[in-house]
BAPAFI-667593 format. One record per residue (C-alpha): residue number from 1; y, z, x; residue in three letters; chain. Coordinates in steps of 0.25 Angstrom, whole numbers, padded with zeros to 4 digits. Each point is the difference from the previous one (the first is absolute). Layout:
N
[pt NUM [Y Z X] 'ALA' 'A']
...
END
This chain:
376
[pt 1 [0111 0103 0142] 'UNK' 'A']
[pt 2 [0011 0010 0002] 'UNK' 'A']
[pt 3 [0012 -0002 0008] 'UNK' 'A']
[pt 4 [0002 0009 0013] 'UNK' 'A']
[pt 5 [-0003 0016 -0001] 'UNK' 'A']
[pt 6 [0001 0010 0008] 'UNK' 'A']
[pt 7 [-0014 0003 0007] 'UNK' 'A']
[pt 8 [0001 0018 -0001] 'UNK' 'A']
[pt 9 [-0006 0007 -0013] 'UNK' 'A']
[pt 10 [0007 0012 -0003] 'UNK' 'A']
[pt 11 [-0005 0012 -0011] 'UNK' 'A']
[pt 12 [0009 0007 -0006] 'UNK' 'A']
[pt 13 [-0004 0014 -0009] 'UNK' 'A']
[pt 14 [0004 0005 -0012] 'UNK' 'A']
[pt 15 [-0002 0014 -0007] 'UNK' 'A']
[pt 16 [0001 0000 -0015] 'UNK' 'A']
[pt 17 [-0005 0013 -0001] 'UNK' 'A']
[pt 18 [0014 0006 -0008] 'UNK' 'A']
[pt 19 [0000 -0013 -0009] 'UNK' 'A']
[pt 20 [-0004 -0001 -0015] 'UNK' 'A']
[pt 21 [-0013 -0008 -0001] 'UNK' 'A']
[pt 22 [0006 -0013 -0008] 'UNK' 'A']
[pt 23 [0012 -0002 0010] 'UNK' 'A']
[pt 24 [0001 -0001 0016] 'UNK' 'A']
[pt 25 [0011 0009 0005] 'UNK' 'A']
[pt 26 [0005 0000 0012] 'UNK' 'A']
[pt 27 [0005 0014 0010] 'UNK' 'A']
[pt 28 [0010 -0004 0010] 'UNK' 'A']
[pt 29 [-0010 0003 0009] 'UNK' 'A']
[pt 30 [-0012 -0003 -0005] 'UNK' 'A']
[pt 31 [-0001 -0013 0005] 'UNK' 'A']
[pt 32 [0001 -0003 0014] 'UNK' 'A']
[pt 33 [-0007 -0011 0011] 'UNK' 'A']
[pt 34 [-0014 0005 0007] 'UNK' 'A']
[pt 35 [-0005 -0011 0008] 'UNK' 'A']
[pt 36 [0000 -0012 0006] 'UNK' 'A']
[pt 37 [-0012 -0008 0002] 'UNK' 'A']
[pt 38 [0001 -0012 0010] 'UNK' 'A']
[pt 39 [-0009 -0010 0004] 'UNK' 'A']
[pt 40 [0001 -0014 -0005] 'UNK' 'A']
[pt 41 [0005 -0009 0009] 'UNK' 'A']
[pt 42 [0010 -0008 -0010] 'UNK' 'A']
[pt 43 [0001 0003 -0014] 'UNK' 'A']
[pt 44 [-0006 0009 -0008] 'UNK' 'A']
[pt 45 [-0002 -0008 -0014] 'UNK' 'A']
[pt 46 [-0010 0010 -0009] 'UNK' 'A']
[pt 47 [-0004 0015 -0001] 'UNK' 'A']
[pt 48 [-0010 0006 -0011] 'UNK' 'A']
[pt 49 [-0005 0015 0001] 'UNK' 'A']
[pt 50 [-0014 0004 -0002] 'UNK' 'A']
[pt 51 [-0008 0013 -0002] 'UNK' 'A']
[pt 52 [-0012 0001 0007] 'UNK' 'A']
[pt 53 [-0014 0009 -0002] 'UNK' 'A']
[pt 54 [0005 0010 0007] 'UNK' 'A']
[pt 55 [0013 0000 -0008] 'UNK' 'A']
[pt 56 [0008 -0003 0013] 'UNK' 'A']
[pt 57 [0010 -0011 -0004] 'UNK' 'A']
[pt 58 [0004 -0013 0009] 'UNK' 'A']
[pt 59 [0009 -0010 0001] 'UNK' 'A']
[pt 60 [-0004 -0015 0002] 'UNK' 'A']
[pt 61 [0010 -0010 0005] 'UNK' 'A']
[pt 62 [0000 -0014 0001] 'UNK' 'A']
[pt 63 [0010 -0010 0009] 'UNK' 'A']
[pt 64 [0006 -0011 0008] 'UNK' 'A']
[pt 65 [-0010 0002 0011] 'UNK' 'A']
[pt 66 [-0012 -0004 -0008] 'UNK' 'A']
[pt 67 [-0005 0014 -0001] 'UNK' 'A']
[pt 68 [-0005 0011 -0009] 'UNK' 'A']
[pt 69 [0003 0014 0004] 'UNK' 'A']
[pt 70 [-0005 0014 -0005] 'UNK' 'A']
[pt 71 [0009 0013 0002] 'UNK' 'A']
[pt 72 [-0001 0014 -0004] 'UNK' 'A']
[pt 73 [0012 0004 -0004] 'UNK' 'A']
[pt 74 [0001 0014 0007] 'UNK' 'A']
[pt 75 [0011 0008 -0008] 'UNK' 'A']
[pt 76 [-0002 0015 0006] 'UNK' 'A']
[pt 77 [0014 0006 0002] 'UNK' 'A']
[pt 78 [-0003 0006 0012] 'UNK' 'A']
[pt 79 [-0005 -0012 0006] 'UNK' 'A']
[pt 80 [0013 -0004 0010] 'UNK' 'A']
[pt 81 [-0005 -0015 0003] 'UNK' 'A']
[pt 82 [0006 -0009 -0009] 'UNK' 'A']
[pt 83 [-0005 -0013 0005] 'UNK' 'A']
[pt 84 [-0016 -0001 -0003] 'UNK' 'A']
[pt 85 [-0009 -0013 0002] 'UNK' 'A']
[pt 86 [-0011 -0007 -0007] 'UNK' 'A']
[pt 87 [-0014 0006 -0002] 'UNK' 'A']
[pt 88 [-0005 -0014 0001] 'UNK' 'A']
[pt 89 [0005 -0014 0000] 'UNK' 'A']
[pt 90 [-0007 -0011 -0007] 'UNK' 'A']
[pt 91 [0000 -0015 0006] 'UNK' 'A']
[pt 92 [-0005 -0012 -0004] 'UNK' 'A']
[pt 93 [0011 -0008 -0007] 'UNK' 'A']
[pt 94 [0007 -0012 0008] 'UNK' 'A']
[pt 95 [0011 0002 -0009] 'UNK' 'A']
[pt 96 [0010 0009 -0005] 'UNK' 'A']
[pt 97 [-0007 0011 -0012] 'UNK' 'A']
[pt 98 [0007 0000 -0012] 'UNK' 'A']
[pt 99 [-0007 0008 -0009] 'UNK' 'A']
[pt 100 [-0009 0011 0002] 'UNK' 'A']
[pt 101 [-0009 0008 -0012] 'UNK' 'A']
[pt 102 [-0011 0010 -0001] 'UNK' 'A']
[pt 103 [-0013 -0005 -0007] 'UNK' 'A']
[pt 104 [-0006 0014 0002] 'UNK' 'A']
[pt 105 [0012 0010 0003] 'UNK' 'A']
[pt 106 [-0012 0013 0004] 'UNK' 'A']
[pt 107 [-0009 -0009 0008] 'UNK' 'A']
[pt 108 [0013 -0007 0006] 'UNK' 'A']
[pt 109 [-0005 -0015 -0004] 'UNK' 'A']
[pt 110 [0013 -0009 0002] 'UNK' 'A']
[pt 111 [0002 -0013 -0003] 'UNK' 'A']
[pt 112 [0014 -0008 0008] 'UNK' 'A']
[pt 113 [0004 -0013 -0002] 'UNK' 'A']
[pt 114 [0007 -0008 0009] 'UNK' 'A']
[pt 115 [0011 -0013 0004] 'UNK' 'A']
[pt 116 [-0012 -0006 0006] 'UNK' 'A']
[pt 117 [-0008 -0002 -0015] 'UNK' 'A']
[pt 118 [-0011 0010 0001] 'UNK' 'A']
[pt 119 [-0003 0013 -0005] 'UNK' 'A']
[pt 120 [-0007 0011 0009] 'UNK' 'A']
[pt 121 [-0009 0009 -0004] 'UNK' 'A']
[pt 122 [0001 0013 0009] 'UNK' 'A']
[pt 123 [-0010 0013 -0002] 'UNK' 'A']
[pt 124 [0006 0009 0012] 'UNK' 'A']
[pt 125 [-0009 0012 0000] 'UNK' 'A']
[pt 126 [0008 0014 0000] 'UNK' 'A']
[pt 127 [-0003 0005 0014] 'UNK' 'A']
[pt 128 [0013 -0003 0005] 'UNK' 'A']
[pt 129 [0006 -0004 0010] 'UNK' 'A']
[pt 130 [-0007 -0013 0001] 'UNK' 'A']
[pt 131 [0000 -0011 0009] 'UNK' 'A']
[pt 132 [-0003 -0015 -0003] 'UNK' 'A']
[pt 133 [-0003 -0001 -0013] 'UNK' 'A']
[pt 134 [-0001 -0016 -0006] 'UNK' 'A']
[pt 135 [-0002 -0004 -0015] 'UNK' 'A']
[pt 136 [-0014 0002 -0006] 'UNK' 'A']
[pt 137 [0003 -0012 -0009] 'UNK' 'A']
[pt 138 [0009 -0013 -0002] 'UNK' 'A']
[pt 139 [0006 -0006 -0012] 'UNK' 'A']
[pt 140 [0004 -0015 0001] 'UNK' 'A']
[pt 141 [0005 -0010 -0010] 'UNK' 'A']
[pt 142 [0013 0003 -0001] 'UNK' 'A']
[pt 143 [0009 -0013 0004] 'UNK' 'A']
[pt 144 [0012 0007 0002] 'UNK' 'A']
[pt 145 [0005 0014 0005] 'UNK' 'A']
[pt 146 [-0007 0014 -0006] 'UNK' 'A']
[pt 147 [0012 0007 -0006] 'UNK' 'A']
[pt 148 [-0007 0009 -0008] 'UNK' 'A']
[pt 149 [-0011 0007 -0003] 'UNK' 'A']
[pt 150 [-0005 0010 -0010] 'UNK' 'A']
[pt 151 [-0013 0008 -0003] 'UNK' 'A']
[pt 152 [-0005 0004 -0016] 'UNK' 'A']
[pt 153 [-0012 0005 -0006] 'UNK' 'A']
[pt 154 [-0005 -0007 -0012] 'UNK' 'A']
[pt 155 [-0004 0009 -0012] 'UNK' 'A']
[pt 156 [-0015 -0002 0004] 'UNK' 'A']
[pt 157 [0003 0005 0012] 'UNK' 'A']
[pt 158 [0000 -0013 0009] 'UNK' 'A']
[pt 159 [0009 0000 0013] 'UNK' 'A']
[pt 160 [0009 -0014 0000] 'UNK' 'A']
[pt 161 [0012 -0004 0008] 'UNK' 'A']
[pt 162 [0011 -0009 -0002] 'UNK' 'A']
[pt 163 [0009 -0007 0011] 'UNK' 'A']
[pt 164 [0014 -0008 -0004] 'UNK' 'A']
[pt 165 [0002 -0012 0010] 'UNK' 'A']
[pt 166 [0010 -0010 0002] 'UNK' 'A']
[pt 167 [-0010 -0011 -0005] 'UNK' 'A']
[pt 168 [0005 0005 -0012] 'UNK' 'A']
[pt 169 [-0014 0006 -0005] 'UNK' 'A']
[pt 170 [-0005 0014 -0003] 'UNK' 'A']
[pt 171 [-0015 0003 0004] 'UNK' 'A']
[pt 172 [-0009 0009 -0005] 'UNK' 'A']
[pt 173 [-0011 0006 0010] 'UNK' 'A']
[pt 174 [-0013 0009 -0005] 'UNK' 'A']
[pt 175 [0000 0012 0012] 'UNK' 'A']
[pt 176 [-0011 0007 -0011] 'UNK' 'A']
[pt 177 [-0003 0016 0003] 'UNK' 'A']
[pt 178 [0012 0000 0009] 'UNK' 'A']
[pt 179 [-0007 -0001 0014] 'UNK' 'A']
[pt 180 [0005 -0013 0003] 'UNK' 'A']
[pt 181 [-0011 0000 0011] 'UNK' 'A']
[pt 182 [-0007 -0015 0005] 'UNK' 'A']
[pt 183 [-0009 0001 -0011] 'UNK' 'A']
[pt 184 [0010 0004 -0011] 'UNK' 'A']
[pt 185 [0011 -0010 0001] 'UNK' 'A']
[pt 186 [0001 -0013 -0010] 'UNK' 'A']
[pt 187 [0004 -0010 0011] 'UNK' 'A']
[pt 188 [0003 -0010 -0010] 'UNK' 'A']
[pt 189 [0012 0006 -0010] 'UNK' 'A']
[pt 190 [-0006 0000 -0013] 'UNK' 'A']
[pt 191 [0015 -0005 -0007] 'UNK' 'A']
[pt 192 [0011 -0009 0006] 'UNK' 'A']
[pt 193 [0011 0001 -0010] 'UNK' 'A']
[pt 194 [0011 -0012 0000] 'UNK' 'A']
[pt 195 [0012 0013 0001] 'UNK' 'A']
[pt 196 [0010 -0006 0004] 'UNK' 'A']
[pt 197 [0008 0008 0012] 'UNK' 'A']
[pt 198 [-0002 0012 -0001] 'UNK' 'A']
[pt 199 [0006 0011 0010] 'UNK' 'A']
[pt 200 [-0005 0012 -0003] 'UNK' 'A']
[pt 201 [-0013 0005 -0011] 'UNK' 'A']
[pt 202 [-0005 0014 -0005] 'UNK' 'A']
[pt 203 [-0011 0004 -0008] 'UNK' 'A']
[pt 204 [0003 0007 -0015] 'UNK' 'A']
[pt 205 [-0012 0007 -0005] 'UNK' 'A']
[pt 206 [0004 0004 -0015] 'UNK' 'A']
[pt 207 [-0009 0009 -0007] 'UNK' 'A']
[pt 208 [-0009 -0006 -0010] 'UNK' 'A']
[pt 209 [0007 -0015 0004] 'UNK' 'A']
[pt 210 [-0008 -0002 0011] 'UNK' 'A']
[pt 211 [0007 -0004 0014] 'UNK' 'A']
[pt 212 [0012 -0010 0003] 'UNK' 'A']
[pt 213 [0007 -0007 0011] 'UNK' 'A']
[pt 214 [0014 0000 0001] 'UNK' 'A']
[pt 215 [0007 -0012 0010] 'UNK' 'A']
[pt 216 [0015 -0001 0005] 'UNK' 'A']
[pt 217 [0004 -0013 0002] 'UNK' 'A']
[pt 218 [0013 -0008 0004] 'UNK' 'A']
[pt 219 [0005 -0001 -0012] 'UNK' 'A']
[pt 220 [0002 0014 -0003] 'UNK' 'A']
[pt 221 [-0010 -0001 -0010] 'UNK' 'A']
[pt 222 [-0013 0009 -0002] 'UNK' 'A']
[pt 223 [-0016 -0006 -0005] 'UNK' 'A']
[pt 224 [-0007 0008 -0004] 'UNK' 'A']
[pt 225 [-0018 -0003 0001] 'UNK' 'A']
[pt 226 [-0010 0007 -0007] 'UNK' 'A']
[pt 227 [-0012 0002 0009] 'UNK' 'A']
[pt 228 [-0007 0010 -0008] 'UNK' 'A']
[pt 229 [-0013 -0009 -0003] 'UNK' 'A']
[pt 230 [-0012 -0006 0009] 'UNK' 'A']
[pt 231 [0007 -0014 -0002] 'UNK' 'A']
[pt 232 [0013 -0007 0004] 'UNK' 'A']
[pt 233 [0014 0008 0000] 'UNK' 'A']
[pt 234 [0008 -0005 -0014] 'UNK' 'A']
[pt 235 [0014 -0001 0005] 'UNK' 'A']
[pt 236 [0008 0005 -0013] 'UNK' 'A']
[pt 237 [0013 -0007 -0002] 'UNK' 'A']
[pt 238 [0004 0008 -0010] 'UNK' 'A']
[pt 239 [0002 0012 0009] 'UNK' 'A']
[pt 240 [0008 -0006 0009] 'UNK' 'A']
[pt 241 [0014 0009 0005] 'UNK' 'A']
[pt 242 [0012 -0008 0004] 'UNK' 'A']
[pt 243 [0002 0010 0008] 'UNK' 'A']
[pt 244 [0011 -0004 0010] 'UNK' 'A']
[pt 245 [0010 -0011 0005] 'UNK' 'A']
[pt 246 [-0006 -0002 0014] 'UNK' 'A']
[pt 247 [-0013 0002 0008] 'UNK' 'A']
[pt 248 [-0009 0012 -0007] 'UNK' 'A']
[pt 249 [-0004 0005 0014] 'UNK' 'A']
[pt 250 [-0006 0014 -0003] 'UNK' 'A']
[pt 251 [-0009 0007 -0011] 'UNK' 'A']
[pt 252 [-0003 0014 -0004] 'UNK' 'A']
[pt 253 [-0010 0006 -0010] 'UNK' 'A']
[pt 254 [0006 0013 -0005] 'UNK' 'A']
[pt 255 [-0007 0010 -0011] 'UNK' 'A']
[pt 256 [0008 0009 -0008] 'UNK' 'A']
[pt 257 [-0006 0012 -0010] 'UNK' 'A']
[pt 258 [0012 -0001 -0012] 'UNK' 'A']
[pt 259 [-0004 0009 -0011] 'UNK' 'A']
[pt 260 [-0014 0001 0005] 'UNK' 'A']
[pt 261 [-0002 -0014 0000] 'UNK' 'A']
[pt 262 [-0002 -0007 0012] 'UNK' 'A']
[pt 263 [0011 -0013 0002] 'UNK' 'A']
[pt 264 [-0004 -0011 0011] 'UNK' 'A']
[pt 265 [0013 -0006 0006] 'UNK' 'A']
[pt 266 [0003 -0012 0010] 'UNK' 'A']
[pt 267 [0011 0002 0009] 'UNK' 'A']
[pt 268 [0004 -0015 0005] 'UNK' 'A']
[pt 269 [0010 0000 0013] 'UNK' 'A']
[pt 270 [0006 -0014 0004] 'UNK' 'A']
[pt 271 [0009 -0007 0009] 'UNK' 'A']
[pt 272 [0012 0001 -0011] 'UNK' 'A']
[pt 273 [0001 0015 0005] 'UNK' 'A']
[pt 274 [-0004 0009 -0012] 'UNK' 'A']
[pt 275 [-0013 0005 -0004] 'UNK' 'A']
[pt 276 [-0005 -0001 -0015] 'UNK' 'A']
[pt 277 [-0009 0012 -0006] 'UNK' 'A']
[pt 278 [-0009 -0007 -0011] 'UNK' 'A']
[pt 279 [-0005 0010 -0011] 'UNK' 'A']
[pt 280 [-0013 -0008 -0005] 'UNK' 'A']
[pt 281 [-0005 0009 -0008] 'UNK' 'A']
[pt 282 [-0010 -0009 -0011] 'UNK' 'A']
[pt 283 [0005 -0014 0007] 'UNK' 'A']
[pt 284 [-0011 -0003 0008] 'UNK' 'A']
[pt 285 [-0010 0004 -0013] 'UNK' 'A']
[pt 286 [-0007 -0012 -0007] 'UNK' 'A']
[pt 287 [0009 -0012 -0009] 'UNK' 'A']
[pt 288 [0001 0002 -0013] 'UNK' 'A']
[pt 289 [-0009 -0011 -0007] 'UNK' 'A']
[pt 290 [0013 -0005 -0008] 'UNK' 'A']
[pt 291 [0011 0004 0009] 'UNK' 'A']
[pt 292 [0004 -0009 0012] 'UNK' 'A']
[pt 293 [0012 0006 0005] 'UNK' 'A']
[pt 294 [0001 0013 0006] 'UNK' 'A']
[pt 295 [0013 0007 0002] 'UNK' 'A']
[pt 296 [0004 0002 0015] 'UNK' 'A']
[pt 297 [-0003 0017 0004] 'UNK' 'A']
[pt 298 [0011 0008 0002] 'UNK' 'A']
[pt 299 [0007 0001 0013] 'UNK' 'A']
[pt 300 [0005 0008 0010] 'UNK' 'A']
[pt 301 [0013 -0006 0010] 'UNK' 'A']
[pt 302 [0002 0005 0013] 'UNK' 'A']
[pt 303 [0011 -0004 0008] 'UNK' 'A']
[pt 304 [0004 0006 0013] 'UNK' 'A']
[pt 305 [-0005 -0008 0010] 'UNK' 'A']
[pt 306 [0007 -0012 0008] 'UNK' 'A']
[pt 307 [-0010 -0008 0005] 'UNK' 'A']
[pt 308 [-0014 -0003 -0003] 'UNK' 'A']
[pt 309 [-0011 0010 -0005] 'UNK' 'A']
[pt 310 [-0011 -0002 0006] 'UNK' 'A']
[pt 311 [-0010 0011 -0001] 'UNK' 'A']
[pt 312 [-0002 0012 -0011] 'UNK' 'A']
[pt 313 [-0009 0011 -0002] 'UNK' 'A']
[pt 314 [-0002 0012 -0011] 'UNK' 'A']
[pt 315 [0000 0014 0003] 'UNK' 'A']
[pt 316 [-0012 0008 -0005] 'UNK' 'A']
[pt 317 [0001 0013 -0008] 'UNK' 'A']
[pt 318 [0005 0013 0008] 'UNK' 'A']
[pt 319 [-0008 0010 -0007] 'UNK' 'A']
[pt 320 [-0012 0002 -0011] 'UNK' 'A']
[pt 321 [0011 -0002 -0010] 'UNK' 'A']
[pt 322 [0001 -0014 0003] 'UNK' 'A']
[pt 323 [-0014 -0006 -0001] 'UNK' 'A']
[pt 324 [-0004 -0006 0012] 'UNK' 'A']
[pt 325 [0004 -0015 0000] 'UNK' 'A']
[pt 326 [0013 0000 -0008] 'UNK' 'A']
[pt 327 [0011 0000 0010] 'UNK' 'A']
[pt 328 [0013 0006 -0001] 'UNK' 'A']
[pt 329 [0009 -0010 0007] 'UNK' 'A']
[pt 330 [0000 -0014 0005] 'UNK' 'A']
[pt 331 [0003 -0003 0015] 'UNK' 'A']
[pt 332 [0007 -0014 0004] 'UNK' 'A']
[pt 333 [0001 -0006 0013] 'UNK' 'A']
[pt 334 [0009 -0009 0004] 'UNK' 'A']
[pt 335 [0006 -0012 0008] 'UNK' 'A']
[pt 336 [0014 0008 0001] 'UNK' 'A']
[pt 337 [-0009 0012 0009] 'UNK' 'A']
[pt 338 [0002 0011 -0011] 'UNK' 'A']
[pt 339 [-0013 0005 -0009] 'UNK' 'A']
[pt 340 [0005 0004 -0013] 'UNK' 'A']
[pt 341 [-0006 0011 -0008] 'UNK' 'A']
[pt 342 [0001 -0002 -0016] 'UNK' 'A']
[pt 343 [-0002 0008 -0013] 'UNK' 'A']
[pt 344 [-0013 -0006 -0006] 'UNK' 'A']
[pt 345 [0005 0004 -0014] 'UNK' 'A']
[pt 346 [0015 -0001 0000] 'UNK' 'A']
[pt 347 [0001 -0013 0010] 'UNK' 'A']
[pt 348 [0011 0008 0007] 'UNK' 'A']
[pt 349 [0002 0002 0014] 'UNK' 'A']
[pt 350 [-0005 0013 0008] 'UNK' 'A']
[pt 351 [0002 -0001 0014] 'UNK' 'A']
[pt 352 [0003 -0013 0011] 'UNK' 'A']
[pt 353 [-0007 -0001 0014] 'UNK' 'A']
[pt 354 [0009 -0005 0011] 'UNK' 'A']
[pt 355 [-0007 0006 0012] 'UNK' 'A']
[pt 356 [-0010 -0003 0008] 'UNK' 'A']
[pt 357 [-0002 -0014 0002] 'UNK' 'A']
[pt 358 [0010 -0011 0006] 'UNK' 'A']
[pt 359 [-0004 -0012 -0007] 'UNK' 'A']
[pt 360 [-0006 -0007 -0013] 'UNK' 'A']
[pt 361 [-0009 0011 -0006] 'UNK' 'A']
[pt 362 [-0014 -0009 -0006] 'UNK' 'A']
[pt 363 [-0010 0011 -0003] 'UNK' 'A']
[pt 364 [-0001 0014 -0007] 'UNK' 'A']
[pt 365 [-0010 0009 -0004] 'UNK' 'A']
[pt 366 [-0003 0015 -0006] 'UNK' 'A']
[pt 367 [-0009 0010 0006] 'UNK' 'A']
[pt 368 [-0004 0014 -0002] 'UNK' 'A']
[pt 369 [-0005 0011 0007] 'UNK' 'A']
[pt 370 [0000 0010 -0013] 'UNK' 'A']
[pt 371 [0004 0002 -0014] 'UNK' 'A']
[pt 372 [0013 0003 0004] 'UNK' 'A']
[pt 373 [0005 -0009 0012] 'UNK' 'A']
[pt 374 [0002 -0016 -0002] 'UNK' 'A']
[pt 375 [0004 -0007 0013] 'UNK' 'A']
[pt 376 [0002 -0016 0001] 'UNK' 'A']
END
């Protein structure tokens, strides 16, 4: 688990409108806080942004006080009320939620798991604001705390979901068309994977490689699992990053378009205070039948912060230029309450966040209302 945060969400907004397409440039002000969203009773410990059917984005929270919580992040300018509150709050963990993630983002199917070793499945119909709304479905086996938990889609199109525990194990769950109704859950997890500890775990879907997990652990090391086919994940050694001297405690999945061809990128954040941009570009593609080691991907440093990273997030593309899923900067949260705003290509530094919160920043997350306006 994380230690202490601060229990407020804030969004801030950004307008790159006057920057060039391949780099974030920030107006003095152009960048400024909107809101504050309050709630949780305690600390807030995750937030992912989803877009809806109706195009209308929200935030989902998770936290200290055992509960989910769904926001619509209001950002008009002419709105005066700063402070707005949940459009629902989810409940039915008996211990603190430490993970949240969205098995179907335009149907709003969710997945959280928790300090007290389960995994909920939630299926919040859009109507808001609603009252009262419990789990449709339970995941147990887990012998330790949840800590994480991600969702992918094979290349047959099969849902699955994988949680990271402190029983030192990763488990892979079938959620099938997405629905994660009563009927469409695998109760059992199809995989448990001997992980070791593994703190945070995201999914890389390479193109024409299939699909892969990517694990944190204490270490500072990175696993990488191939989970593309019908049969158990192959943890490939060979890929492994020794990515940094303490606790990798946050991952990010970033795309970039560099001469027209698109470049999947792993930012790592960890305790040691810097975050680690890994070009992958053919690493994660299948061994060569006579060649056993595989040079390490070049790398990206990051320096600046004076605590723990804990959370990152890539930005998506401002404008038709950009296509749709490439970001244009990398966000970083962390234990010294400043987000810091870096340049996806260069590694440098764009822009610091010290507003806003008065204690340990754990979560972060982009959302947008249009092609040209990128708020977190």
């Amino acid at each position: 688990d994380c230690g202490n945060a601060g229990a407020n969400s804030i969004v801030f907004r950004h307008d790159p409108r006057d920057a060039p397409s391949t780099r974030l440039a920030f107006a003095p002000m152009s960048s400024r806080l909107l809101r504050v969203l309050r709630g949780h009773d305690g600390a807030l410990l995750s937030v992912i942004a989803i877009d809806t059917e109706k195009k209308q984005p929200l935030l989902i929270t998770c936290g200290e006080d055992a509960t989910v919580r769904i926001w619509e992040p209001k950002t008009e300018d002419d709105d005066d009320d700063d402070t707005i509150g949940p459009l629902c709050v989810l409940e039915g963990h008996s211990g603190r939620v430490n993970s949240i993630t969205a098995i179907s983002k335009e149907s709003i199917r969710l997945a959280s798991g928790s300090r007290d070793g389960t995994v909920a499945l939630w299926a919040p119909h859009a109507d808001f604001p609603l009252d009262d709304v419990p789990p449709i479905s339970r995941l147990t086996g887990h012998r330790g705390r949840v800590l994480g938990v991600v969702a992918f889609v094979l290349p047959t199109g099969e849902s699955r979901l994988a949680t990271t525990s402190t029983d030192r194990t990763i488990r892979i769950w079938s959620t099938t068309d997405g629905t994660i109704s009563e009927n469409h859950v695998q109760k059992k997890p199809l995989f448990i994977l001997d992980s070791g500890l593994v703190y945070a775990v995201v999914a890389l879907h390479r193109q024409n490689h299939g699909v892969f997990l990517a694990g944190g652990t204490l270490q500072g090391d990175v696993h990488f699992w191939d989970v593309s086919g019908p049969g158990a994940p192959v943890r490939r050694n060979e890929l492994s990053l020794k990515s940094h001297d303490d606790r990798v405690a946050a991952l990010a999945v970033c795309s970039q378009v560099q001469n027209t061809q698109t470049v999947l990128s792993l930012a790592t954040g960890s305790n040691d205070h810097t975050v680690r941009i890994w070009k992958l570009l053919d690493h994660l593609s299948p061994p060569a039948p006579t060649r056993s080691y595989r040079p390490p991907p070049k790398c990206h440093v990051l320096r600046g912060h004076s605590d723990a990273v804990v959370a990152l997030a890539a930005a998506p593309g401002p404008n038709s230029a950009v296509p749709q899923h490439a970001p244009i900067a990398l966000a970083s949260a962390s234990l010294d309450k400043t987000i810091r705003l870096w340049d996806m290509h260069s590694g440098s530094a764009l822009r610091v966040f010290a507003q806003g919160h008065a204690d340990h920043l754990t979560g972060l997350a982009f959302f947008s209302y249009s092609t040209n306006t990128i708020f977190f």
